[in-house]
mmCIF file of the N, C-alpha and C atoms, coordinates in Angstrom:
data_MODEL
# 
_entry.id   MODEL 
# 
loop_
_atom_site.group_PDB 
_atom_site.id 
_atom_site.type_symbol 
_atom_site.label_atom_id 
_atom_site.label_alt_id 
_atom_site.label_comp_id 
_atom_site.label_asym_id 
_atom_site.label_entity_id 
_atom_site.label_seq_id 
_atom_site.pdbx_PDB_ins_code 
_atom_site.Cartn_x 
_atom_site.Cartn_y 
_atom_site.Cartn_z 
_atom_site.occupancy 
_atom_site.B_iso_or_equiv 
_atom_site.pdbx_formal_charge 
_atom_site.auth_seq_id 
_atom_site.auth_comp_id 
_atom_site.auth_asym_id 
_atom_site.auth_atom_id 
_atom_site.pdbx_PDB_model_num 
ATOM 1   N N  . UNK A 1 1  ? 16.296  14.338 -18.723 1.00 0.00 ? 1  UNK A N  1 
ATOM 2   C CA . UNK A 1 1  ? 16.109  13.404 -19.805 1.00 0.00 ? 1  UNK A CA 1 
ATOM 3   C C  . UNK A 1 1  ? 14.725  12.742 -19.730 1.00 0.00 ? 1  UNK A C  1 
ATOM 4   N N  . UNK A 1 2  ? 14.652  12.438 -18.436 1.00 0.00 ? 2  UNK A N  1 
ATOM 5   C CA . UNK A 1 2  ? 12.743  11.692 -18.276 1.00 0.00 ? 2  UNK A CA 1 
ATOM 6   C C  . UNK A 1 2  ? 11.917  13.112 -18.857 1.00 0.00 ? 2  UNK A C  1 
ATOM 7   N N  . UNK A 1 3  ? 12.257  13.794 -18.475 1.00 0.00 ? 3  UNK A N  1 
ATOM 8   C CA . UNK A 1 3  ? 11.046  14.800 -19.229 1.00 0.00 ? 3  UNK A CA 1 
ATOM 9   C C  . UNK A 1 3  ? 11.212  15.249 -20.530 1.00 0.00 ? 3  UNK A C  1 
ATOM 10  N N  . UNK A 1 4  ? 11.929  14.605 -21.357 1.00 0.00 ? 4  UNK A N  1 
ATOM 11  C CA . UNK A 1 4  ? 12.017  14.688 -22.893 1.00 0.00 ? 4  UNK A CA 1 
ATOM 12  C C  . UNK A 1 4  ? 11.588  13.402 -23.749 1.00 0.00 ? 4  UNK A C  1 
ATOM 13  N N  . UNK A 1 5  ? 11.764  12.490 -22.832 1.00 0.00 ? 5  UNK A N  1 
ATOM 14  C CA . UNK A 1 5  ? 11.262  11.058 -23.190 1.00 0.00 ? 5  UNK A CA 1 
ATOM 15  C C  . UNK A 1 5  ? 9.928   11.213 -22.778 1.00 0.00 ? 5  UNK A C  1 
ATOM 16  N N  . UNK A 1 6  ? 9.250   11.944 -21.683 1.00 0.00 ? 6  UNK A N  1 
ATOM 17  C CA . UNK A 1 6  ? 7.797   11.716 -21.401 1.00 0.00 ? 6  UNK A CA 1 
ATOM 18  C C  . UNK A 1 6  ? 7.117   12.927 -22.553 1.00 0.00 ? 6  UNK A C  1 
ATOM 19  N N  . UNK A 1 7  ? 7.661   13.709 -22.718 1.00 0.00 ? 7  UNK A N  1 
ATOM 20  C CA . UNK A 1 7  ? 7.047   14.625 -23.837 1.00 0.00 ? 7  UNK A CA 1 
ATOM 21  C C  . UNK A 1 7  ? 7.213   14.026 -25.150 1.00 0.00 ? 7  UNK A C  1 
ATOM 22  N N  . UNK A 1 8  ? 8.257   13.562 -25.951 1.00 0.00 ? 8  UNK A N  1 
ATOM 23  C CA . UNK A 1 8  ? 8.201   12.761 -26.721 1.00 0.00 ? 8  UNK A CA 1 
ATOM 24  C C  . UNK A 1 8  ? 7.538   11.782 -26.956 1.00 0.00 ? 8  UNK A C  1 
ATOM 25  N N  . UNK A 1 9  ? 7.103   10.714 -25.877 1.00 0.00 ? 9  UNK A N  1 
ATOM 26  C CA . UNK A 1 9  ? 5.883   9.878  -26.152 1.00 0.00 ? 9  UNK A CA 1 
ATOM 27  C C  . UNK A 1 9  ? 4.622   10.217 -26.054 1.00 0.00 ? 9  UNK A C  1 
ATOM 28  N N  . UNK A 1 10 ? 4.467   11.513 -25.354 1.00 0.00 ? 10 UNK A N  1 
ATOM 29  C CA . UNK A 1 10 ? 3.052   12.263 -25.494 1.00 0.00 ? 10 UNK A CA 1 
ATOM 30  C C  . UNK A 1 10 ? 2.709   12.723 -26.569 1.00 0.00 ? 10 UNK A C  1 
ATOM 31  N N  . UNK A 1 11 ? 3.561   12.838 -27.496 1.00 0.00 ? 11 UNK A N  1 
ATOM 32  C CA . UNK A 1 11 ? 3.682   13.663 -29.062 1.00 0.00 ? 11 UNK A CA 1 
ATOM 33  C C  . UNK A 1 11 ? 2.670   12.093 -29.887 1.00 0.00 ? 11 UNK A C  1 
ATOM 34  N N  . UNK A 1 12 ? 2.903   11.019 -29.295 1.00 0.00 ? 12 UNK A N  1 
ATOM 35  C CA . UNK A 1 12 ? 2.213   9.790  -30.335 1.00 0.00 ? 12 UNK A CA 1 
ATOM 36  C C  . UNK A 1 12 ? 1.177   10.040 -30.507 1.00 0.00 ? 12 UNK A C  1 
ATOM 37  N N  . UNK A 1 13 ? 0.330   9.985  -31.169 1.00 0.00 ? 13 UNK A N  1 
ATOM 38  C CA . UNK A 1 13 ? -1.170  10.340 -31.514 1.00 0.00 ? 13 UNK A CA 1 
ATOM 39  C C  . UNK A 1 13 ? -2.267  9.282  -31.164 1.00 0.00 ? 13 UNK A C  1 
ATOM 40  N N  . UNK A 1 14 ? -1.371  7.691  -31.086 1.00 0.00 ? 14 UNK A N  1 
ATOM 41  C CA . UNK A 1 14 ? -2.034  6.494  -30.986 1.00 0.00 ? 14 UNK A CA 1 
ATOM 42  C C  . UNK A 1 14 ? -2.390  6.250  -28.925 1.00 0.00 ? 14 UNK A C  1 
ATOM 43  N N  . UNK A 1 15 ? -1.327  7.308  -28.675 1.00 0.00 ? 15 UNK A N  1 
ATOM 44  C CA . UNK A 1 15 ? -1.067  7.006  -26.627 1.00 0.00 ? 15 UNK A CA 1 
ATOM 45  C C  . UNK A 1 15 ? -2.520  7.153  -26.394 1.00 0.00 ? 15 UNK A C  1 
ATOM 46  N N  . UNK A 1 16 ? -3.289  6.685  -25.859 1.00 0.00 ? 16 UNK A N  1 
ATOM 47  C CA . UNK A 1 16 ? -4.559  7.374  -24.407 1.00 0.00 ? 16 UNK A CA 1 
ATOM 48  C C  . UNK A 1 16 ? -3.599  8.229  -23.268 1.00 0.00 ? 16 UNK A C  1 
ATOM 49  N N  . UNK A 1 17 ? -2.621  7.773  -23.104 1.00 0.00 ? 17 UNK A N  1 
ATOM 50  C CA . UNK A 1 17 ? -2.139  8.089  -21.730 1.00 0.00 ? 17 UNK A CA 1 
ATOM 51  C C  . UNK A 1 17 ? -0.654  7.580  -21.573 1.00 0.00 ? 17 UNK A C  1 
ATOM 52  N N  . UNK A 1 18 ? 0.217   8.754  -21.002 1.00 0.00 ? 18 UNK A N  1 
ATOM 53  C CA . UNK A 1 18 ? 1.684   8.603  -20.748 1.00 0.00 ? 18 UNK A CA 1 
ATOM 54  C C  . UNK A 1 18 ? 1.778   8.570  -19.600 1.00 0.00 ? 18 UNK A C  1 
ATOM 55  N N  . UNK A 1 19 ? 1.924   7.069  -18.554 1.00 0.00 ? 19 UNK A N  1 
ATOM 56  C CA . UNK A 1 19 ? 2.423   7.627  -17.076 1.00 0.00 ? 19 UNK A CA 1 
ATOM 57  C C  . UNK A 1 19 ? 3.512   7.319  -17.346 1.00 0.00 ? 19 UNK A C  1 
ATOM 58  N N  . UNK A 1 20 ? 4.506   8.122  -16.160 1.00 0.00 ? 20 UNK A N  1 
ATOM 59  C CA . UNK A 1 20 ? 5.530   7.611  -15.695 1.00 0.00 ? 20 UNK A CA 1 
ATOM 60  C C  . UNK A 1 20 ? 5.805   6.918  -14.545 1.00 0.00 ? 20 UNK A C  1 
ATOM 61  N N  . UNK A 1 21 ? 6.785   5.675  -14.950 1.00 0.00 ? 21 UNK A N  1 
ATOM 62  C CA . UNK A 1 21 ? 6.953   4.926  -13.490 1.00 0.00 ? 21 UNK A CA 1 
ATOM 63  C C  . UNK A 1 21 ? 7.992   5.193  -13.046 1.00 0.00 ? 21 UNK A C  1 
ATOM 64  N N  . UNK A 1 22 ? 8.614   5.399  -11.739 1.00 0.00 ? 22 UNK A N  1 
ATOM 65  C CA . UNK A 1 22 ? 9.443   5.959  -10.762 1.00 0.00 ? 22 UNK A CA 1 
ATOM 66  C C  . UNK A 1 22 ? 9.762   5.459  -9.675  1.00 0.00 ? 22 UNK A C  1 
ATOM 67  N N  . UNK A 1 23 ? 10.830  5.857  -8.904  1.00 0.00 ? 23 UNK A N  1 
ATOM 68  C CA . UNK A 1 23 ? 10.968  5.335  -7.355  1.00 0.00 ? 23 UNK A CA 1 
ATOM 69  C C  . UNK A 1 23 ? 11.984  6.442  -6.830  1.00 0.00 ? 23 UNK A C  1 
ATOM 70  N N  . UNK A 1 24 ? 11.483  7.786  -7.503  1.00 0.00 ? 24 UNK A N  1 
ATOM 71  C CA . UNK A 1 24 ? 12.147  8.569  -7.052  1.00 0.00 ? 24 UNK A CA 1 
ATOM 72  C C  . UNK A 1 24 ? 10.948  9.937  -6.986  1.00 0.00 ? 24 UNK A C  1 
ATOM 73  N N  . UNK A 1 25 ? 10.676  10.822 -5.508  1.00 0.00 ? 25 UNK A N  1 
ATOM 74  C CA . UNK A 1 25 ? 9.753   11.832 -5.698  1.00 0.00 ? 25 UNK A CA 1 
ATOM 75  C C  . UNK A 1 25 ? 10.310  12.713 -6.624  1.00 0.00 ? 25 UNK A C  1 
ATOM 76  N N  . UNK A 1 26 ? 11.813  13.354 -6.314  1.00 0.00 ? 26 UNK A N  1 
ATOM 77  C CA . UNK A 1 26 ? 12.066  14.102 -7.539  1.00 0.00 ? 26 UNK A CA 1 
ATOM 78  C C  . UNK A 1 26 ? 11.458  14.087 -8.703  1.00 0.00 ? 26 UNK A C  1 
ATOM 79  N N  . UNK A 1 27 ? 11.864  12.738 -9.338  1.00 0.00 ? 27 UNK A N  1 
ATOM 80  C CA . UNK A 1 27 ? 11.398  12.444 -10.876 1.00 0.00 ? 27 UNK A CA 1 
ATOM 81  C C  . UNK A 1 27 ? 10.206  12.644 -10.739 1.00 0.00 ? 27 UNK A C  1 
ATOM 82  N N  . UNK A 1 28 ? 9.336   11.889 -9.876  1.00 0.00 ? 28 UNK A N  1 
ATOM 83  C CA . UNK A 1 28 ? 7.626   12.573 -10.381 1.00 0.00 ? 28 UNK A CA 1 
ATOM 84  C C  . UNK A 1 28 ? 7.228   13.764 -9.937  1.00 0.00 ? 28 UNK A C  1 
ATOM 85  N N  . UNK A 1 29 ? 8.199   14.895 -9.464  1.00 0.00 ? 29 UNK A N  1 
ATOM 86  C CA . UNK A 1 29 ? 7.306   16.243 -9.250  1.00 0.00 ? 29 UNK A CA 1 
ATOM 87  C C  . UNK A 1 29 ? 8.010   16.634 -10.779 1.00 0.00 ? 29 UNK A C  1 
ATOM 88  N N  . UNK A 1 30 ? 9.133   16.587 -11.815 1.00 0.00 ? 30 UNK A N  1 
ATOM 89  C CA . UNK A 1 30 ? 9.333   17.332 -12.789 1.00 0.00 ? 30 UNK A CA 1 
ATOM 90  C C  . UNK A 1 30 ? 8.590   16.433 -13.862 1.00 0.00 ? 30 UNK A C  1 
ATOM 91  N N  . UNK A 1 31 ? 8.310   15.488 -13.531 1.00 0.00 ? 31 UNK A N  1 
ATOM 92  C CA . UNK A 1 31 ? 7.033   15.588 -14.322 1.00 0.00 ? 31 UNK A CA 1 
ATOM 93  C C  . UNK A 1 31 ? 5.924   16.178 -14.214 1.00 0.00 ? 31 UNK A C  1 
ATOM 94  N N  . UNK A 1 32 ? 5.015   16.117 -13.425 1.00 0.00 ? 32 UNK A N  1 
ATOM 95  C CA . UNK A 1 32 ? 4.370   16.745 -12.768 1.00 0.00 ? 32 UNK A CA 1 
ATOM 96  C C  . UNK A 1 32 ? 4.321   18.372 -12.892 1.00 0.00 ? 32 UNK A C  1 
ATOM 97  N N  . UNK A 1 33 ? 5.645   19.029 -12.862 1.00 0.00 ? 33 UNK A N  1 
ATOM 98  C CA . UNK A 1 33 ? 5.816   20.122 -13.024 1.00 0.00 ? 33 UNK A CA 1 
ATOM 99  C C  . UNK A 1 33 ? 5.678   20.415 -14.769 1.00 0.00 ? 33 UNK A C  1 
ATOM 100 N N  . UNK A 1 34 ? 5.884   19.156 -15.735 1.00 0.00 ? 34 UNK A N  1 
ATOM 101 C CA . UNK A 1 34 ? 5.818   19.624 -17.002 1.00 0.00 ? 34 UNK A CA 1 
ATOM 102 C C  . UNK A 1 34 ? 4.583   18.815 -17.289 1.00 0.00 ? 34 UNK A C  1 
ATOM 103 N N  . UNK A 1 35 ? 3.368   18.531 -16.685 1.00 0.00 ? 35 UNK A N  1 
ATOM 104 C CA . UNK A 1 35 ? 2.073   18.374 -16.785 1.00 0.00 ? 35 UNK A CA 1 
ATOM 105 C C  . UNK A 1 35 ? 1.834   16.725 -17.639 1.00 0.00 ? 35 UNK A C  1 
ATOM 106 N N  . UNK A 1 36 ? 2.878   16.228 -17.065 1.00 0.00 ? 36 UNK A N  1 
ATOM 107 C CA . UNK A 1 36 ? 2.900   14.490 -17.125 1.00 0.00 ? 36 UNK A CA 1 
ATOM 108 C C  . UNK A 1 36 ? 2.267   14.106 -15.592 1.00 0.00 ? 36 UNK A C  1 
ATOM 109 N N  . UNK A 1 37 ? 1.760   12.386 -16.285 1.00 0.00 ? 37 UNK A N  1 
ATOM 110 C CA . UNK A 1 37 ? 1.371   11.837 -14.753 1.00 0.00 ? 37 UNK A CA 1 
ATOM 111 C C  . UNK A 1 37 ? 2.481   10.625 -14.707 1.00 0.00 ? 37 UNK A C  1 
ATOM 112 N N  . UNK A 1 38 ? 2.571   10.338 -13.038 1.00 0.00 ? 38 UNK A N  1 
ATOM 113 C CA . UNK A 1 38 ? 3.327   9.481  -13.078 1.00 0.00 ? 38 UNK A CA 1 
ATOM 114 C C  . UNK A 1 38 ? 3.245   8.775  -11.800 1.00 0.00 ? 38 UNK A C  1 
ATOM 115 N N  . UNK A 1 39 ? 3.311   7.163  -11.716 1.00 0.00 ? 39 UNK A N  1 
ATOM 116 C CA . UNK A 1 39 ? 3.344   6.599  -10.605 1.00 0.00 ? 39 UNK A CA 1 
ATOM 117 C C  . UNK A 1 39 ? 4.574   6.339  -9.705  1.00 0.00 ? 39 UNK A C  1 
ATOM 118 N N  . UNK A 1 40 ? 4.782   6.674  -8.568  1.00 0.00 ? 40 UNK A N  1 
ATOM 119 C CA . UNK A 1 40 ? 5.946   6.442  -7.634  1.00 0.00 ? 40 UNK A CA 1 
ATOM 120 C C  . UNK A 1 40 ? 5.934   4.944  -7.314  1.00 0.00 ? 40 UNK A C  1 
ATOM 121 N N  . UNK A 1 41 ? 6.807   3.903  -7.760  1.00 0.00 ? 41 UNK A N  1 
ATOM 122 C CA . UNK A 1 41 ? 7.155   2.373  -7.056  1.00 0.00 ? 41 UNK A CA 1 
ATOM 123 C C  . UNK A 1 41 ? 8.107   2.051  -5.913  1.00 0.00 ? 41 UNK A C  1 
ATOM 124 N N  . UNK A 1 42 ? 7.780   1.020  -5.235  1.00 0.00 ? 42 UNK A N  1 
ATOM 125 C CA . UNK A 1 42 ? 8.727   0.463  -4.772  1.00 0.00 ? 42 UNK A CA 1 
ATOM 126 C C  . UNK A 1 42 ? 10.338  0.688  -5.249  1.00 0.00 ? 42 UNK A C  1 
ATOM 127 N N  . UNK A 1 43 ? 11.622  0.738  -4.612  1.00 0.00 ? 43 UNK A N  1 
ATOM 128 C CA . UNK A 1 43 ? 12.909  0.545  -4.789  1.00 0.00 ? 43 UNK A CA 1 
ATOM 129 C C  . UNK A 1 43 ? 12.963  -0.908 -5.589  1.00 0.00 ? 43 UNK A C  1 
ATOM 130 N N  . UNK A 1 44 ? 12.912  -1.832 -5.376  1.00 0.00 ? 44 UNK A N  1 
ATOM 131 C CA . UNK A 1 44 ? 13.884  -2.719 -4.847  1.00 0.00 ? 44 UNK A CA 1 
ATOM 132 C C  . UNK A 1 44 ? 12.694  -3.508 -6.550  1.00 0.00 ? 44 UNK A C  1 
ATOM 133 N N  . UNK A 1 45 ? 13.333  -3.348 -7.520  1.00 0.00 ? 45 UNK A N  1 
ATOM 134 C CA . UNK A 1 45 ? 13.292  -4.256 -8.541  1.00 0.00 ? 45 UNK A CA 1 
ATOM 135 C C  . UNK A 1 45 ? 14.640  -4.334 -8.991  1.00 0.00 ? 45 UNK A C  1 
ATOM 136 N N  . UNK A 1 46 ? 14.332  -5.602 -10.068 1.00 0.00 ? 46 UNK A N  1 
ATOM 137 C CA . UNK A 1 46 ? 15.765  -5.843 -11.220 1.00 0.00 ? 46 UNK A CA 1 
ATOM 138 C C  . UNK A 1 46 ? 16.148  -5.431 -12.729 1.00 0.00 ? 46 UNK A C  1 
ATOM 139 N N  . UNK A 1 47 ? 15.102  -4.362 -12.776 1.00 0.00 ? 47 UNK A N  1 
ATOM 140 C CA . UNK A 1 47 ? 14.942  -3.490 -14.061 1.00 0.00 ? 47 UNK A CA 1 
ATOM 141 C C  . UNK A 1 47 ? 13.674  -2.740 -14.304 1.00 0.00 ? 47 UNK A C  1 
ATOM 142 N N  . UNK A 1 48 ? 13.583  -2.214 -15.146 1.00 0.00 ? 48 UNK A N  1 
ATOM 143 C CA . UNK A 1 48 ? 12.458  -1.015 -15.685 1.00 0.00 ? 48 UNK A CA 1 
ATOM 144 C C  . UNK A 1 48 ? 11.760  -2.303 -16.349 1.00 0.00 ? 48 UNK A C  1 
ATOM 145 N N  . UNK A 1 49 ? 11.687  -2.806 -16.561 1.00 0.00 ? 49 UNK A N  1 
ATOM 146 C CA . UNK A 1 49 ? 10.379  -3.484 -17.112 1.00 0.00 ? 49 UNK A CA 1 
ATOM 147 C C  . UNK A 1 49 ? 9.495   -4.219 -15.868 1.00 0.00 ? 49 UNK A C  1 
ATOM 148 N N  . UNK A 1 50 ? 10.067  -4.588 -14.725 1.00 0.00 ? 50 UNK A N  1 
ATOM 149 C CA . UNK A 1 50 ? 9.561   -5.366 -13.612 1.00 0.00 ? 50 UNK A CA 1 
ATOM 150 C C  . UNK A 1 50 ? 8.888   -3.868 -12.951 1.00 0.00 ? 50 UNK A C  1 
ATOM 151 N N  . UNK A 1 51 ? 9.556   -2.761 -13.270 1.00 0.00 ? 51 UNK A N  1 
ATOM 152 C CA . UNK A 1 51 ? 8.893   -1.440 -12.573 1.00 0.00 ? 51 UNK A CA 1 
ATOM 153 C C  . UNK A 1 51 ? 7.711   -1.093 -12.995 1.00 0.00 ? 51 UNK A C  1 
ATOM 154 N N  . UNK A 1 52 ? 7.833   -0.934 -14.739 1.00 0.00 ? 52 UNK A N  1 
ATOM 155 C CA . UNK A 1 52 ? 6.648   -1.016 -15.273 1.00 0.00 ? 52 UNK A CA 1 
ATOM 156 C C  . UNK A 1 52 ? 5.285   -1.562 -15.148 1.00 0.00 ? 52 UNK A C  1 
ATOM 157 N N  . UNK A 1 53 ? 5.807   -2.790 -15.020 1.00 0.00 ? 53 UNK A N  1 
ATOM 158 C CA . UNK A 1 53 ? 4.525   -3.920 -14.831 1.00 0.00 ? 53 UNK A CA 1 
ATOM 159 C C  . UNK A 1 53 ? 3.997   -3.496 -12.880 1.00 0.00 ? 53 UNK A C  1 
ATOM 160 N N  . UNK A 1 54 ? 4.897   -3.376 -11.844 1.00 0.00 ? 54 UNK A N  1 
ATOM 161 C CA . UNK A 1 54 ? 4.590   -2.740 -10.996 1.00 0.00 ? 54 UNK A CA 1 
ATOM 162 C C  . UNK A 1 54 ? 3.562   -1.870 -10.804 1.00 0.00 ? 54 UNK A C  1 
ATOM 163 N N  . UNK A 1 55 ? 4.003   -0.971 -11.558 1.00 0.00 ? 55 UNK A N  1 
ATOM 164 C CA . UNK A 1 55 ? 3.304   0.495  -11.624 1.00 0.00 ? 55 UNK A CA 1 
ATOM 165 C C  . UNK A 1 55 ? 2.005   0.361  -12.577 1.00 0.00 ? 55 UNK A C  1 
ATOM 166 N N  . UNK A 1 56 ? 1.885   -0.257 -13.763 1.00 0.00 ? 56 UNK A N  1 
ATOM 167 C CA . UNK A 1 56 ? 0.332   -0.767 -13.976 1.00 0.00 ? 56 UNK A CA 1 
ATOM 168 C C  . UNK A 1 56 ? -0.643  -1.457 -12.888 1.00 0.00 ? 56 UNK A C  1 
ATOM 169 N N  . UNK A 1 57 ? 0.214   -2.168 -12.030 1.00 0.00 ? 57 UNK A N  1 
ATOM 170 C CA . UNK A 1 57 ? -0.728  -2.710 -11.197 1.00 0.00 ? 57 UNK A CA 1 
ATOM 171 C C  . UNK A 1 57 ? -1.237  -1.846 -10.152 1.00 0.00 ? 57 UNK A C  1 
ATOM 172 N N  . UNK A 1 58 ? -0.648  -0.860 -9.915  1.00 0.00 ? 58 UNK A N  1 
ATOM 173 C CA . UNK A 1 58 ? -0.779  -0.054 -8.791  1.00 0.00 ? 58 UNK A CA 1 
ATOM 174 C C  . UNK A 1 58 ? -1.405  1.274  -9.646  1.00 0.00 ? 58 UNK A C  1 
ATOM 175 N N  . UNK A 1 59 ? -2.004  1.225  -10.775 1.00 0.00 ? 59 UNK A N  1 
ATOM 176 C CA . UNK A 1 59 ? -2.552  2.198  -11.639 1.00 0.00 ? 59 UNK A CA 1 
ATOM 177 C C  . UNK A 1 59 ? -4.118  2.052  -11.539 1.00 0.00 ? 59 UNK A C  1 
ATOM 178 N N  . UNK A 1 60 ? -4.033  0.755  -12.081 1.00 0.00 ? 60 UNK A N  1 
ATOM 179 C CA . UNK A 1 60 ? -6.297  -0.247 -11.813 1.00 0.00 ? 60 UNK A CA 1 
ATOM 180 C C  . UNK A 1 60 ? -5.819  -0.500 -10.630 1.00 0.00 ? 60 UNK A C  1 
ATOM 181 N N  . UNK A 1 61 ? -5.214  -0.244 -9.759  1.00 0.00 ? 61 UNK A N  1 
ATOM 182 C CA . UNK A 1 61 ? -5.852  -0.485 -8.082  1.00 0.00 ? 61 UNK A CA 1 
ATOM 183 C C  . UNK A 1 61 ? -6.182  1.071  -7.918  1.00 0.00 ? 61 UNK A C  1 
ATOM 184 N N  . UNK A 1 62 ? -5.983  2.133  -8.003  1.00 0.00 ? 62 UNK A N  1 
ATOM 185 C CA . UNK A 1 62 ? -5.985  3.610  -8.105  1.00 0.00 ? 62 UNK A CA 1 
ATOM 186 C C  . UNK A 1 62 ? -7.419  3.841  -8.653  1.00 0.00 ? 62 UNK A C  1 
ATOM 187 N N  . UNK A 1 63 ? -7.379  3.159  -9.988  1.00 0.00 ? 63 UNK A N  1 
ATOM 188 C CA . UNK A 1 63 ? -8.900  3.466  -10.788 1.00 0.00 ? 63 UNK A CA 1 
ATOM 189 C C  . UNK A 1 63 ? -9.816  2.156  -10.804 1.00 0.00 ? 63 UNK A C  1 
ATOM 190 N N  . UNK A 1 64 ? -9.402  1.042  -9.717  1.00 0.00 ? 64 UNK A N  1 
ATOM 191 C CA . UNK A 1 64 ? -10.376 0.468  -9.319  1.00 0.00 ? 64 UNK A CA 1 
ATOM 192 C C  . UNK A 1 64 ? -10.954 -0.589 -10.668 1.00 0.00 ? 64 UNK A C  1 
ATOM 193 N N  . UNK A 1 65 ? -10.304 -0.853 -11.327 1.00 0.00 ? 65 UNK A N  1 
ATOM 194 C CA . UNK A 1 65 ? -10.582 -2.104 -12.537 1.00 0.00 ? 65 UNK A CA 1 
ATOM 195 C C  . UNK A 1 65 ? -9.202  -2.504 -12.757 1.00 0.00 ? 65 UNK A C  1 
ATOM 196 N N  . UNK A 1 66 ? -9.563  -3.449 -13.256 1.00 0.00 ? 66 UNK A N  1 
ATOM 197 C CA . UNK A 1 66 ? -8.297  -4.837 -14.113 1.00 0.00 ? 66 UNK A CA 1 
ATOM 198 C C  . UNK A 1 66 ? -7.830  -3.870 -15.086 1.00 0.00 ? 66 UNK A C  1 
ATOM 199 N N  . UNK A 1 67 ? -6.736  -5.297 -16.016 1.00 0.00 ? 67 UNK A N  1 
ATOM 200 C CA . UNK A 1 67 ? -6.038  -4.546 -17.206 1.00 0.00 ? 67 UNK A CA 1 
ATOM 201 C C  . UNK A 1 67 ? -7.412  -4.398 -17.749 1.00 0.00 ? 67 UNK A C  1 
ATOM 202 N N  . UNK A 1 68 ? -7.103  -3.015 -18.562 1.00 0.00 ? 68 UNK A N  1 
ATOM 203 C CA . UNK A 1 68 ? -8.241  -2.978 -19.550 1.00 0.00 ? 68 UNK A CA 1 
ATOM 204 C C  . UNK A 1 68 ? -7.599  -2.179 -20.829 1.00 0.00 ? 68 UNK A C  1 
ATOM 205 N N  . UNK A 1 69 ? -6.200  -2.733 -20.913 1.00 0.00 ? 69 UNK A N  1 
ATOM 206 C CA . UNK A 1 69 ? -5.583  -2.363 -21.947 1.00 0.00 ? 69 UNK A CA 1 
ATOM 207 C C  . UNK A 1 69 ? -5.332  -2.834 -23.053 1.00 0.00 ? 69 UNK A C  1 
ATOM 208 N N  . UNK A 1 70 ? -5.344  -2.291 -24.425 1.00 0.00 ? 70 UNK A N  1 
ATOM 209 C CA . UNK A 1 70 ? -4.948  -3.112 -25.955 1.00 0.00 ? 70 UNK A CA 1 
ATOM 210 C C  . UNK A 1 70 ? -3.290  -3.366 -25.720 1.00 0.00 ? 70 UNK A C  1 
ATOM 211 N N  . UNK A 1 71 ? -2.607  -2.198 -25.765 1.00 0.00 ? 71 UNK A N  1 
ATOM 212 C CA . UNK A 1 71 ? -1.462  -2.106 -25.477 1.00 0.00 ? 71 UNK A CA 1 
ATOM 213 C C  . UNK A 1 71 ? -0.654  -1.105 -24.361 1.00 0.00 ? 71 UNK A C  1 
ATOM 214 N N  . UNK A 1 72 ? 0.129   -1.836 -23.444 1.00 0.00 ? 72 UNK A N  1 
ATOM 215 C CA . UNK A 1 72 ? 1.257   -1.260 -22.903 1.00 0.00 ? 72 UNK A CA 1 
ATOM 216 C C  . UNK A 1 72 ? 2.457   -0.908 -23.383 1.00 0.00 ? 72 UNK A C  1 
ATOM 217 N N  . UNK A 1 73 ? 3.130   -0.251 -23.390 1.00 0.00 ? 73 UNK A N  1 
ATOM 218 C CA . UNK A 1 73 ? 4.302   0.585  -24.043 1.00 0.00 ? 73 UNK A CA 1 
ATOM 219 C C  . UNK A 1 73 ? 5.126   0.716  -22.832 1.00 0.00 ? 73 UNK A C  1 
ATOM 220 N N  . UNK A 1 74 ? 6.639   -0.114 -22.848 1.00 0.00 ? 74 UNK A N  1 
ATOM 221 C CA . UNK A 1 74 ? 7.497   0.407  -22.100 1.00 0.00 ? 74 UNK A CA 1 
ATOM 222 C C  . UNK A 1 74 ? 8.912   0.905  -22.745 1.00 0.00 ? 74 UNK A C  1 
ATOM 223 N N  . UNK A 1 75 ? 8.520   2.359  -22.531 1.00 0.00 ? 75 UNK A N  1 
ATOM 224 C CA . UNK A 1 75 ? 9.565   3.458  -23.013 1.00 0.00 ? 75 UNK A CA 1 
ATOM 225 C C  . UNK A 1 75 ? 10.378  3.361  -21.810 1.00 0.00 ? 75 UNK A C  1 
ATOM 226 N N  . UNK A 1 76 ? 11.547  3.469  -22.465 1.00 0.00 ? 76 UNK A N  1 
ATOM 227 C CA . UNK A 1 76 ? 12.807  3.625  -20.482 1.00 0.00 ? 76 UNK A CA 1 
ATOM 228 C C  . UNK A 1 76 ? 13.624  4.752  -21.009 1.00 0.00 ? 76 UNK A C  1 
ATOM 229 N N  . UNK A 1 77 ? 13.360  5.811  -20.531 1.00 0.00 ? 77 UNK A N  1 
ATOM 230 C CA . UNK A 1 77 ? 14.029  6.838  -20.609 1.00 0.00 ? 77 UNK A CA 1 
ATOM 231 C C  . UNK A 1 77 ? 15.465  7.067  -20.598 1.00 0.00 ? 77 UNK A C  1 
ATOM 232 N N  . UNK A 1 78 ? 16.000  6.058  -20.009 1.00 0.00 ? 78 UNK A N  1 
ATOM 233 C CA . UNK A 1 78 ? 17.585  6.127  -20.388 1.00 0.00 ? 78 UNK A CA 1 
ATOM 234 C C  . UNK A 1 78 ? 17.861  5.331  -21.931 1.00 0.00 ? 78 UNK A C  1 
ATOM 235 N N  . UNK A 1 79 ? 16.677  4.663  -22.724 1.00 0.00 ? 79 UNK A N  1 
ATOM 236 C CA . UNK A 1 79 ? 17.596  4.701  -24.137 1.00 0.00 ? 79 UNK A CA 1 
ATOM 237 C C  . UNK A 1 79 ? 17.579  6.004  -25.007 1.00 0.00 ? 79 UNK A C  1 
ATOM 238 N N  . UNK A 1 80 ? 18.754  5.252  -25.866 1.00 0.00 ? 80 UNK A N  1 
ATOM 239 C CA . UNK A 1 80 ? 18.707  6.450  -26.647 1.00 0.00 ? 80 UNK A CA 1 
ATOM 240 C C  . UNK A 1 80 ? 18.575  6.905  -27.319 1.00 0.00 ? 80 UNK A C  1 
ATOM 241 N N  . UNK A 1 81 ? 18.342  8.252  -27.905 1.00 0.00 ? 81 UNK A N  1 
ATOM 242 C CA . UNK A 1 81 ? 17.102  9.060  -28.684 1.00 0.00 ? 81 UNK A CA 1 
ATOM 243 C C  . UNK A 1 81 ? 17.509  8.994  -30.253 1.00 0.00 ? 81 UNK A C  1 
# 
């Protein structure tokens, strides 16, 4: 299902960029395997949006600058389609 939700938001025309956030290696090698990027987090949050915001931060520490975003988009792959 994450890899129909990450291809589906890659389909937007407006995205720069689809990562996925995770805390599972599985999930980021089938992404990976279907030519999505995606960041691996910490366990221990209280929802996909606290993961999200996680995983941006650990995105500009990777590429070395602040937010330098208009908009963030949090898609959670378990809603539904």
């Amino acid at each position: 299902m994450i890899v129909r939700t990450m291809l589906r938001a890659k389909e937007c025309k407006n995205a720069d960029q689809v990562i996925v956030a995770t805390d599972h290696q599985s999930i980021a090698d089938a992404v990976g395997k279907h030519g999505g990027k995606s960041i691996i987090t910490e366990q221990e949050f209280n929802n996909g949006t606290e993961r999200v915001h996680a995983a941006l931060h650990q995105y500009n520490a990777i590429l070395g600058h602040g937010n330098q975003y208009d908009i963030v988009v949090n898609l959670q792959g378990d809603e539904p389609a």
